[in-house]
N, C-alpha and C positions, 0 to 999 in steps of 0.2 A: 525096835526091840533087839534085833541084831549088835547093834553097834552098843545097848548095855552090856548084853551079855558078853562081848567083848572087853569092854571094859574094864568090868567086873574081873573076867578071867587075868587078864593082864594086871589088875593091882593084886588079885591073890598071888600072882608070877613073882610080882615084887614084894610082897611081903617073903613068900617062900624065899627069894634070892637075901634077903636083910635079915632073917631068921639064921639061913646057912651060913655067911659068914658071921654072924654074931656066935656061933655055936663051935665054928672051925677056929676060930679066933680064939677061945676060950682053950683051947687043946693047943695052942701053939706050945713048944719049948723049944729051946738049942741046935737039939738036936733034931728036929722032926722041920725046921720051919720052911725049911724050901720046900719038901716033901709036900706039906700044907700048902704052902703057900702055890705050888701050883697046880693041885687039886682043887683047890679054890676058885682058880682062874679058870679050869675046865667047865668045874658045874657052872658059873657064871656064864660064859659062853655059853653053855646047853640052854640055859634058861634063856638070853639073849634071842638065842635063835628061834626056842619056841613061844615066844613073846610077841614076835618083833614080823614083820612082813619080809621077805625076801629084797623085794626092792628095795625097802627101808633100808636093810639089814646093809646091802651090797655097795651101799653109797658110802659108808661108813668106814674107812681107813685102817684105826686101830685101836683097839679096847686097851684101854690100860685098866689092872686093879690093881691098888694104889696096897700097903703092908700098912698093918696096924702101928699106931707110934708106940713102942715100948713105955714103960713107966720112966725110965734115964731120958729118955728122947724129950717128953714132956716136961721134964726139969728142967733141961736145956733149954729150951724155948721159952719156958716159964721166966728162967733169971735173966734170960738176955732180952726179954720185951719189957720186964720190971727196970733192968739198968739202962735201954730203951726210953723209956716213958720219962725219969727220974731227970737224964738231959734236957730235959727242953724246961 
């Protein structure tokens, strides 16, 4: 019973954690995106840690969160896997 309730709690952790960046993401602009972006990475960590076992936790080196691809970022990536694909 232990180890559901655990569970449980830790996928509502993650859903909370993929909630707040879908919501912080949404609030990104120009000017604010570092601001965000590394408020982001804070609460990430909070939740990490209240998630995660110490031991776990301690073995673990370095969290990276990764910046959402802008909408140009995606185009890019878009045309150059189409002109990609089209050589072979």
């Amino acid at each position: 019973m232990v180890r559901l309730e655990r569970f449980t709690e830790r996928s509502q952790d993650a859903l909370q954690g993929a909630s707040l960046i879908a919501e912080m993401s949404q609030a990104i602009t120009a000017e604010n995106e570092d601001h965000i972006y590394q408020q982001m990475r804070s609460e990430v960590l909070n939740l990490l840690r209240n998630s995660l076992r110490p031991e776990f936790l301690n073995r673990i080196d370095e969290v990276i969160v990764f910046r959402s691809l802008s909408l140009e970022d995606i185009k890019i990536l878009s045309i150059y896997n189409l002109r990609r694909s089209t050589k072979d």
